[in-house]
C-alpha positions as CSV (number, residue, x, y, z in Angstrom):
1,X,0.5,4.9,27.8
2,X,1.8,1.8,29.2
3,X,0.8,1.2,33.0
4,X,3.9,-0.4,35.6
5,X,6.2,1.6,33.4
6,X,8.4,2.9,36.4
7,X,10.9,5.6,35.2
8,X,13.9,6.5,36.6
9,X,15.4,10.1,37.7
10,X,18.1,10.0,35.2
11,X,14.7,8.9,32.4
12,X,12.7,11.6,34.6
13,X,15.1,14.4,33.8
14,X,15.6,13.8,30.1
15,X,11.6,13.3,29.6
16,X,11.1,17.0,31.4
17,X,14.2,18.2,29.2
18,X,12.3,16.8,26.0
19,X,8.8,18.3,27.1
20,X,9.9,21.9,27.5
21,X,12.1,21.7,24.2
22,X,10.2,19.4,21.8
23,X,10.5,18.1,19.2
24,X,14.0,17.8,19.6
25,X,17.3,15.5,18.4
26,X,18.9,13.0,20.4
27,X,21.8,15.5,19.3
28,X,20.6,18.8,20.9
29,X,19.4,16.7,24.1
30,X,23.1,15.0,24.3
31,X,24.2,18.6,24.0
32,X,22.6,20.2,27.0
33,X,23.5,16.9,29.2
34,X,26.9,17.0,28.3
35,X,27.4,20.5,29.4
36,X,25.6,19.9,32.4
37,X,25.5,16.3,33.5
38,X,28.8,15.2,31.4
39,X,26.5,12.6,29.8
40,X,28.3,11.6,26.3
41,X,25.2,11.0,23.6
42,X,24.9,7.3,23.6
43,X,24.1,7.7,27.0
44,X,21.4,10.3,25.9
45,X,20.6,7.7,22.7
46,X,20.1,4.9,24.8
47,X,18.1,6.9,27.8
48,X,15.2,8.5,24.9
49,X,15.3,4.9,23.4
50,X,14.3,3.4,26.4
51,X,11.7,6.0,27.2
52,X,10.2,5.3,23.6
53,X,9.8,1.8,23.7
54,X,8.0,2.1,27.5
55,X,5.8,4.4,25.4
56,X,6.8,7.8,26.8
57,X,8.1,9.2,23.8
58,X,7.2,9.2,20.2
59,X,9.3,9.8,17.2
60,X,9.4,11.3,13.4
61,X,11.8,11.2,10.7
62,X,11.9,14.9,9.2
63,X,14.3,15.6,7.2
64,X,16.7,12.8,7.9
65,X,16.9,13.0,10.8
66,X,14.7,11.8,14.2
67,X,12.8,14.5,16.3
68,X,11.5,13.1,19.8
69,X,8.1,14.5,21.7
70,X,6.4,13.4,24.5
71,X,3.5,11.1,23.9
72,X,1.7,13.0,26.8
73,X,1.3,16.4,27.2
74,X,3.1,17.9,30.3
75,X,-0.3,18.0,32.4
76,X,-1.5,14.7,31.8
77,X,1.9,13.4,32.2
78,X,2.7,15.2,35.6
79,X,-1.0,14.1,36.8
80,X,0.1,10.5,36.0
81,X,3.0,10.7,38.0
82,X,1.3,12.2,41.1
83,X,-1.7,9.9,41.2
84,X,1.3,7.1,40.8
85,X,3.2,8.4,43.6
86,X,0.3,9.0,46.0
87,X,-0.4,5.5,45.1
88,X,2.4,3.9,45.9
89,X,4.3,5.9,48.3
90,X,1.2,7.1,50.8
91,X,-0.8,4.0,50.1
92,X,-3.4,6.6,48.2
93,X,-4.1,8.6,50.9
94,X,-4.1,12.4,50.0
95,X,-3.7,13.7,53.1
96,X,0.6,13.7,53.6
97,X,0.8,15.2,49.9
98,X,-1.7,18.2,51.2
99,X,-0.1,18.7,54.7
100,X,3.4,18.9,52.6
101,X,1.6,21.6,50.4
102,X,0.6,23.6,53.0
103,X,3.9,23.3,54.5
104,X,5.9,24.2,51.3
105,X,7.3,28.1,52.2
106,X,6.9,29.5,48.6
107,X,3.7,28.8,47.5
108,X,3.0,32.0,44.5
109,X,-0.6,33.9,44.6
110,X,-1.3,31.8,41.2
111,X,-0.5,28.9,42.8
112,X,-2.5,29.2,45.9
113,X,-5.4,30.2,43.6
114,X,-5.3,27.4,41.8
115,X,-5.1,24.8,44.7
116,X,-8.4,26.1,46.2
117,X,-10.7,26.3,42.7
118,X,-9.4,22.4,42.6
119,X,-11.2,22.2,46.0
120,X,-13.7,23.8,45.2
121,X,-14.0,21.5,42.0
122,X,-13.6,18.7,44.5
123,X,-16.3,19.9,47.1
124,X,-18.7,19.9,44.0
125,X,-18.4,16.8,42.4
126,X,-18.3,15.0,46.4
127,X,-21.9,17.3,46.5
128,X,-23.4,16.0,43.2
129,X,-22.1,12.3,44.3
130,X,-24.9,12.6,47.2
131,X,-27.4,13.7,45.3
């Protein structure tokens, strides 16, 4: 995956639309943005074209016709974007992104669960570091 690739939100929300639905045509995508963004598909075209060559998406020819997928999976993707954004935006400090977790109102069982085994994971590896 290329690094410095920045995306856009309007790249951002085709990407996602592509990850939950792949692999897909530059015609169903153009389908679902029309109806709900009023896109028109060489807008769509262009957009997934874009996103391909700064090596988010990958193509294949089956059947005659081009079905897009991601090039990351959804994790690793949404873990790029994070460490990215905590990067840049908080100068790679963790600590906003946490206090705006712990300030977020619906936060599900699963969710909550999942947060604290990644401390825990965290609290070990800080432990073996020492050692």
């Amino acid at each position: 995956m290329p690094k410095g690739q920045n995306i856009g939100r309007g790249e951002l929300e085709i990407l996602q639309f592509v990850q939950e639905h792949n692999p897909i045509t530059v015609r169903e995508v153009a389908d679902h943005f029309a109806q709900t963004k009023g896109h028109v598909r060489t807008t769509i075209l262009n957009v997934m074209e874009r996103l391909r060559k700064k090596g988010y998406l990958k193509r294949q020819k089956t059947a005659g016709m081009f079905r897009y997928s991601p090039q990351q999976e959804k994790t690793e993707f949404l873990q790029r974007m994070v460490r990215e954004f905590v990067d840049k935006a908080l100068g790679g400090s963790v600590t906003p992104f946490v206090a705006y977790l712990a300030q977020k109102p619906k936060i599900s069982d699963a969710e909550l669960s999942e947060l604290k085994q990644l401390v825990r994971n965290l609290d070990q590896q800080r432990t073996k570091e020492k050692t």
